[in-house]
N, C-alpha and C positions, 0 to 999 in steps of 0.2 A: 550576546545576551539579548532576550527578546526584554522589549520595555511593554511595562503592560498599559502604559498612554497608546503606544502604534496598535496594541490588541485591543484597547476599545475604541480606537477609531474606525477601523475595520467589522469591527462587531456593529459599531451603530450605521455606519453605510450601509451594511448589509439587514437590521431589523427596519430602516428605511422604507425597504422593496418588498420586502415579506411579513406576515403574523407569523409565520409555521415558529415554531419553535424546535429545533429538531434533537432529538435524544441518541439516534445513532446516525453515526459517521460512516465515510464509504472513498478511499482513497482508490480510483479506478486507473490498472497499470494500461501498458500500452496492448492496443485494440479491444483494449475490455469498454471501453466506453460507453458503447449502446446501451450499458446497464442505466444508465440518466436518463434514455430515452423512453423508460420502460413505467417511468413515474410520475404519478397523478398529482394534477393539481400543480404542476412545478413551474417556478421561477428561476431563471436563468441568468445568470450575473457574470459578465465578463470578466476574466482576471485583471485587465488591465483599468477598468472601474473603480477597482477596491484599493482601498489605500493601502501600500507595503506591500501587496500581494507582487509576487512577480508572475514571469510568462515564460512557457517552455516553450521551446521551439522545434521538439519531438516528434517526427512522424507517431499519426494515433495518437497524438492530447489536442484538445479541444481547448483548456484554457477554460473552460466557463466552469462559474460552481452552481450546482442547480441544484433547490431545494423545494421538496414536495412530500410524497407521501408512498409508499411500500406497504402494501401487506397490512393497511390500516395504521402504521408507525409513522411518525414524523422526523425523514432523515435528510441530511445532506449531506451532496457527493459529489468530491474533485473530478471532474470530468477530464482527464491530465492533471501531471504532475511535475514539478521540479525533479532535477535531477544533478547533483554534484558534478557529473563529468559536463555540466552546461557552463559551468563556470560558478556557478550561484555559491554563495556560503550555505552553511547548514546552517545557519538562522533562515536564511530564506527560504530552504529544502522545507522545515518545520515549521515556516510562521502558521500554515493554514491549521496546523495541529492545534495550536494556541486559539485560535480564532474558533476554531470546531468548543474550545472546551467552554470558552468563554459563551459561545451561543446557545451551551448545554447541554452538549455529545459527553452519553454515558460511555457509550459504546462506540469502538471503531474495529471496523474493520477495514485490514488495508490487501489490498492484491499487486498484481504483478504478474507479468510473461519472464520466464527465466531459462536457463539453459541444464537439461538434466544432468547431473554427475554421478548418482548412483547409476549404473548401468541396467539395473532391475526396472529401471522407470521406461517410458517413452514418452515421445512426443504427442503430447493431444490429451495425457495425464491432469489430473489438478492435485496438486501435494499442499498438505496443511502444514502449516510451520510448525514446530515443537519448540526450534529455539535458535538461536541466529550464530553464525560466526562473524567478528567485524575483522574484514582484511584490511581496513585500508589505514590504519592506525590514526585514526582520526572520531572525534568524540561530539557528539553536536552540544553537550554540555559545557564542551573545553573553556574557558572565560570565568569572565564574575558570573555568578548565581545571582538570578532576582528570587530572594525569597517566598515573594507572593508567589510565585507561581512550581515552585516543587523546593525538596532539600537540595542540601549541597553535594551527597555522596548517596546514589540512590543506588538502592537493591534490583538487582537487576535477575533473579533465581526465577521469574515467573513473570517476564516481560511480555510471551504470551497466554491467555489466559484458560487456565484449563478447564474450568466451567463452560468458555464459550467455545472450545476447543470437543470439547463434549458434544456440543449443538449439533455444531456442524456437520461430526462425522453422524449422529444422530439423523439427519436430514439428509446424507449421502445414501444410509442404507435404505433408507424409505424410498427413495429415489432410484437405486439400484445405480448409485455411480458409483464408480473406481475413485476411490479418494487414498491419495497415498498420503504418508509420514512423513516428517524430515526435515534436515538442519539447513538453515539458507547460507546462505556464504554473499557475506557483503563484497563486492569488488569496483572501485571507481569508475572502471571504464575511461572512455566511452572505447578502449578496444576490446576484443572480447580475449578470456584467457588462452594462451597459448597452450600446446598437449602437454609441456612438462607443471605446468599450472596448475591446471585440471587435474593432474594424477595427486599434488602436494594439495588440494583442496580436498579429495576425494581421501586420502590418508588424514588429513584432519580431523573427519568425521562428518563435512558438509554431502547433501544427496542436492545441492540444487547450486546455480551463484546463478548471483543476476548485480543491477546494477542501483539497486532503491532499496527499499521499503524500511530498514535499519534504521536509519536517524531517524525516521517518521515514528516509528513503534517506540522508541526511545522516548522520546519527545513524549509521546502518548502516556510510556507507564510515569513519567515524570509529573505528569500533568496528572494523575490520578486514574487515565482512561481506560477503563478495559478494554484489551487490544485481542485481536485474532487473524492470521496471514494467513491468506490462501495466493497460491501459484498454479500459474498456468505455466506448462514444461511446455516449450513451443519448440524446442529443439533439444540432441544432444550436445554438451560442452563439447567443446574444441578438442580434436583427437581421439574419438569415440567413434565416431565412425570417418572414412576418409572423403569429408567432402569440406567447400569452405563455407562458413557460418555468413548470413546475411541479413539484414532487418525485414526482409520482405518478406521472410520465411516464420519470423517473428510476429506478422501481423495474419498472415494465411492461417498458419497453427488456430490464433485468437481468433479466429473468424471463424475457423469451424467447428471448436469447442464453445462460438457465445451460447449456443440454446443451453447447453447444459451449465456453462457457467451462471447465467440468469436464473436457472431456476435453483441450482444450490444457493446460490445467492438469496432471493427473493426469499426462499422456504425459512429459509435460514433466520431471517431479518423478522418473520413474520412471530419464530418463537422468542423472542429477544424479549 
């Protein structure tokens, strides 16, 4: 259970270093990062500074939260991110979630590089979430409920938001990008799925699995946040085509789709 004493300690360290005030959020997955690099006016705060915050140790997370400005908006963005296969509990996976809400974030959006399962997709794709499958039967809510900060059994029909779901793909066509559809499939990790896996994820009705963004958006609709998931498809799942899956390949994908991730991103943040 997050205690909301550790969420304003964290919140006053960080209105310490900065005035911005920021209204939307931006959880940056692996090799998306340079999206922080892209923003005006920004302060940059170590994770390891902030009280309770933890530190991944992820190829492609940086660790800093930097806060400044977009498209004339005032946001802040996980420059990296926890990850449950790191070891961390899902209080630690979501404290920045709490921390985001507290400092103001109407709005989050969270991303992520994942591994395609629909086979209609490719790699180099970006897919909007619609709606999540959790595999790993695990609940970042699981514990006592602190009142203050959501109920105790939350609705979860519209975890991500179809208003800003709207935006998005609104700001793909303008842009003339390929923006796919599709159900994310939560999976622990840190191994990636096996073929017999990927075929029982792929008959459940997931078109993506990766190894995040789930507890984060949870967290998010709990906390009141309006949430929206975009993926970058950096590869296909395990058994799709016959070669073996690597992190490297994971970070290459992101690196060649950042232009077009920044500007759906940026255009995006700019109608919010």
């Amino acid at each position: 259970m997050h205690k909301t004493s550790d969420i304003q300690e964290a919140v006053s360290y960080i209105q310490q270093l900065t005035d911005v005030k920021p209204t939307i959020g931006i959880i940056l997955g692996s090799g998306l990062g340079p999206f922080a690099d892209t923003m005006e006016n920004a302060v940059r705060i170590s994770y390891d500074h902030i009280p309770h915050f933890a530190q991944s140790a992820a190829v492609g997370h940086a660790n800093e939260l930097v806060i400044g400005e977009v498209a004339g908006k005032k946001v802040v963005a996980m420059k990296g991110r926890f990850h449950y296969y790191e070891g961390f509990t899902l209080d630690q996976v979501t404290f920045p979630v709490r921390v985001m809400k507290m400092l103001g974030v109407e709005k989050l959006i969270i991303t992520n590089a994942c591994g395609a399962v629909n086979t209609g997709f490719a790699p180099g794709d970006l897919m909007l979430i619609t709606d999540h499958i959790n595999l790993t039967a695990n609940n970042p809510l699981i514990g006592p409920n602190n009142p203050e900060l959501g109920v105790r059994f939350l609705d979860v029909s519209e975890v991500y938001s179809k208003k800003l779901r709207a935006i998005v793909t609104e700001v793909a066509k303008e842009l003339d990008v390929t923006l796919r559809h599709g159900v994310y499939a939560w999976w622990t990790g840190p191994t990636y799925e096996t073929p017999a896996e990927v075929r029982m994820i792929r008959v459940l009705g997931a078109d993506a699995v990766g190894m995040s963004t789930v507890p984060e958006a949870i967290i998010a609709r709990h906390s009141g946040i309006e949430t929206v998931g975009i993926s970058c498809l950096t590869n296909m799942a395990c058994g799709i085509l016959d070669q073996p899956l690597g992190h490297e390949e994971v970070i290459e994908t992101a690196e060649r789709v950042k232009s077009t991730f920044l500007k759906l991103v940026t255009q995006t943040i700019a109608k919010f």
